[in-house]
Phi, psi and omega in degrees: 000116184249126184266160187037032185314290174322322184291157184304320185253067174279141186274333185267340175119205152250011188295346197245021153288209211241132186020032162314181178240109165239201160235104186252180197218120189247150157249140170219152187275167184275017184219045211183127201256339168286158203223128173273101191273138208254316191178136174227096182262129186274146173272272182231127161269147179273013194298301177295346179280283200346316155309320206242128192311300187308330154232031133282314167328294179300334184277359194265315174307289191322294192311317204284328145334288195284346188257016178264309186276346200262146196264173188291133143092324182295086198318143164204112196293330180266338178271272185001339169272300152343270181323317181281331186260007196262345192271302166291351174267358156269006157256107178275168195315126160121353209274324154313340180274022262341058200274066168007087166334117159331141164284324182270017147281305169339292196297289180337301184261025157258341188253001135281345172276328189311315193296311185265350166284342153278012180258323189308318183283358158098000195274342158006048184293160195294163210235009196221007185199151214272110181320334184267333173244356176072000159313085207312093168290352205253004176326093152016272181309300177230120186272149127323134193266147170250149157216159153223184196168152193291133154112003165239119200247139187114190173284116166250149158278189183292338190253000145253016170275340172308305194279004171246001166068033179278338175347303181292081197105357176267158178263177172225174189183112204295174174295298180341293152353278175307310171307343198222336119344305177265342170282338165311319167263030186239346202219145162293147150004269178309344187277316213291162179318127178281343196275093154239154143232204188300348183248021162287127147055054149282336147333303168301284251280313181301304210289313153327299177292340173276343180285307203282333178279340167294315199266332150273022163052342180240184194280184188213102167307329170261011183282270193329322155315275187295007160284317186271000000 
């Protein structure tokens, strides 16, 4: 509760937008889950993303992903690390100069907060072997086709999704996919290729959302927004 939030000279700000950085200073009784907020000193705000659709869009995806996934009240320092590098890596140099966001830093950084907050959140499956047969999808030699669908969990190759008569409603998700997946969980943010565009690794990206909607049990109201 930030009292007197709403007035014109309110003392907290733009600190109570949606993933400002602040500091905040709070009181709560111990036998009681609302919290009386005391000061909200803004750190960095999110005022300059705002003007560019596409990531607003995104910071609106980031909030409703982390307040889905994040259990209440429970500090978590890495996804909070997380949330700081995908947020600085959408303002590139110059961008105050009015210098145009890119579209494919977006894509970029929403298809890197999704992978780690699913891994951060333990929902992760293994991305390289077949959940069912335990078969190795990344063979060099002959790389393996993946799908996935909702309500199966992991990766099957082809010939067990055929044989489990899974055909009907699975997706696939290429080695490419895969491939930038994995350079992802290997690399920050800021190292990976700025050339995206919106079908770069859109599969993961599908792919990603059904692990987090299988696991909060409902639809996620801002994926379908930032895909359209």
């Amino acid at each position: 509760m930030a009292k007197r939030a709403r007035r014109p000279k309110s003392a907290f700000g733009a600190g109570l937008e949606r993933l400002s950085h602040v500091r905040m200073a709070y009181f709560q009784r111990e036998t009681r889950e609302l919290v009386n907020l005391d000061s909200c000193e803004l750190i960095r705000s999110q005022f300059e993303l705002v003007s560019d659709y596409r990531a607003g869009v995104a910071l609106d995806y980031f909030a409703e992903v982390s307040d889905q996934l994040l259990p209440s009240a429970e500090p978590n320092e890495k996804f909070f690390r997380l949330l700081l590098a995908v947020l600085d890596d959408l303002r590139p140099a110059g961008k105050g100069n009015g210098q145009a966001l890119g579209p494919g830093r977006v894509w970029r950084a929403v298809t890197y907060f999704s992978l780690w907050a699913v891994r951060l959140s333990g929902l992760l499956p293994e991305l390289h072997a077949c959940s069912s047969c335990g078969g190795v999808l990344d063979d060099p030699e002959i790389p393996e086709r993946a799908f996935f669908r909702r309500g199966q969990p992991g990766l099957v190759c082809g010939h067990c999704r055929r044989a489990g008569g899974g055909a009907s409603g699975s997706q696939e998700l290429s080695a490419e996919s895969r491939s930038i997946a994995a350079e992802m969980l290997r690399k920050p943010v800021a190292q990976l290729s700025n050339d995206w565009q919106q079908s770069t690794a859109a599969d993961l990206r599908r792919f990603l959302v059904v692990q987090i909607e299988e696991h909060v049990e409902r639809k996620l109201v801002t994926a379908p927004m930032l895909e359209s």
